[in-house]
C-alpha positions in Angstrom: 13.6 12.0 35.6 10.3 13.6 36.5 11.1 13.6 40.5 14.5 16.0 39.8 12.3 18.3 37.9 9.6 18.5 40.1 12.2 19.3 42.8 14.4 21.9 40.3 11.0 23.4 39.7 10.6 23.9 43.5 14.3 25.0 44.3 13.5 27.8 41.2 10.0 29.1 43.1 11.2 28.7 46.4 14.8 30.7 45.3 13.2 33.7 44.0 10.4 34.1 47.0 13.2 34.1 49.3 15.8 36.0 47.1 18.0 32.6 47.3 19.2 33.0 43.6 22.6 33.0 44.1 23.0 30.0 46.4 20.5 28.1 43.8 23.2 29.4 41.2 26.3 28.1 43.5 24.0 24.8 43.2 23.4 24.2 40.1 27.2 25.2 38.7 28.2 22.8 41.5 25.7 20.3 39.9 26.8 21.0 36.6 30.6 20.2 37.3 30.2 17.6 39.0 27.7 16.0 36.2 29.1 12.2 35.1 27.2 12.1 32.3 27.2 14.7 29.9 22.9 14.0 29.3 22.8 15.5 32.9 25.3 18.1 32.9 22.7 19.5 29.6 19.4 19.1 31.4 20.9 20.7 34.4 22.5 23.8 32.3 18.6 24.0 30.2 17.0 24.6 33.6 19.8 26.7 35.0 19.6 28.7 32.2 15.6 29.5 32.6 16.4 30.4 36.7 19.3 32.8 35.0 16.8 34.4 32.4 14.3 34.5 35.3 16.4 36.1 37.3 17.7 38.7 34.4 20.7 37.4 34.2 20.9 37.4 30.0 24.6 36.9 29.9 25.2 34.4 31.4 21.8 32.5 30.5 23.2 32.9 27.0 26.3 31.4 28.4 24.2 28.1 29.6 22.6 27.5 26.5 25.1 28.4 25.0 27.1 25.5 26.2 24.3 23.1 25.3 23.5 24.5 21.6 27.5 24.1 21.1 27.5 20.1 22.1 24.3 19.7 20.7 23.2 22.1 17.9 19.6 19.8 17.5 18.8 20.8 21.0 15.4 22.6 20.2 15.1 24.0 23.9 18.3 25.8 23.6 17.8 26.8 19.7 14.9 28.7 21.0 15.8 30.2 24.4 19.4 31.8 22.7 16.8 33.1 19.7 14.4 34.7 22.7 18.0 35.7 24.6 20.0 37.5 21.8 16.7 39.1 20.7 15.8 40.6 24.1 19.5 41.4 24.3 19.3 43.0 21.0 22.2 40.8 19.9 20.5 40.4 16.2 23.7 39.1 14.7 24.1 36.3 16.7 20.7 35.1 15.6 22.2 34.6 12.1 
């Protein structure tokens, strides 16, 4: 849905001008639980995990694609954010 990203995108700039991250975090794991359909629960960890990785939170960005590589391993998005995560973490093996 274009609209939700528009407004994801704006809760994203709007969280790091105002040093908001962690109630845009509470949001979005609060979103992410209480997904009914598993199509939103992964859009809605993809962008959670940019705002993480943003925010230099590499763990736990890891951790939200992660989750989405492990449902869906064709999930190019998450393929190549956990290759440009584990490499700036310098977790090489996991790339393998």
């Amino acid at each position: 849905d274009p609209q939700s990203d528009l407004l994801r995108e704006d809760v994203d700039r709007m969280a790091a001008k105002v040093n908001g991250w962690d109630r845009a975090f509470a949001a979005y794991s609060q979103a992410i639980e209480g997904a009914t359909h598993p199509d939103d629960a992964h859009r809605l960890r993809l962008v959670y995990g940019n705002a993480l990785h943003r925010a230099g939170h590499i763990p736990q960005a890891i951790e939200q694609f992660r989750a989405v590589y492990d449902d869906r391993g064709d999930d190019t998005q998450a393929i190549t954010a956990l290759e440009a995560l584990y490499r700036e973490a310098g977790q090489y093996r996991e790339l393998l």
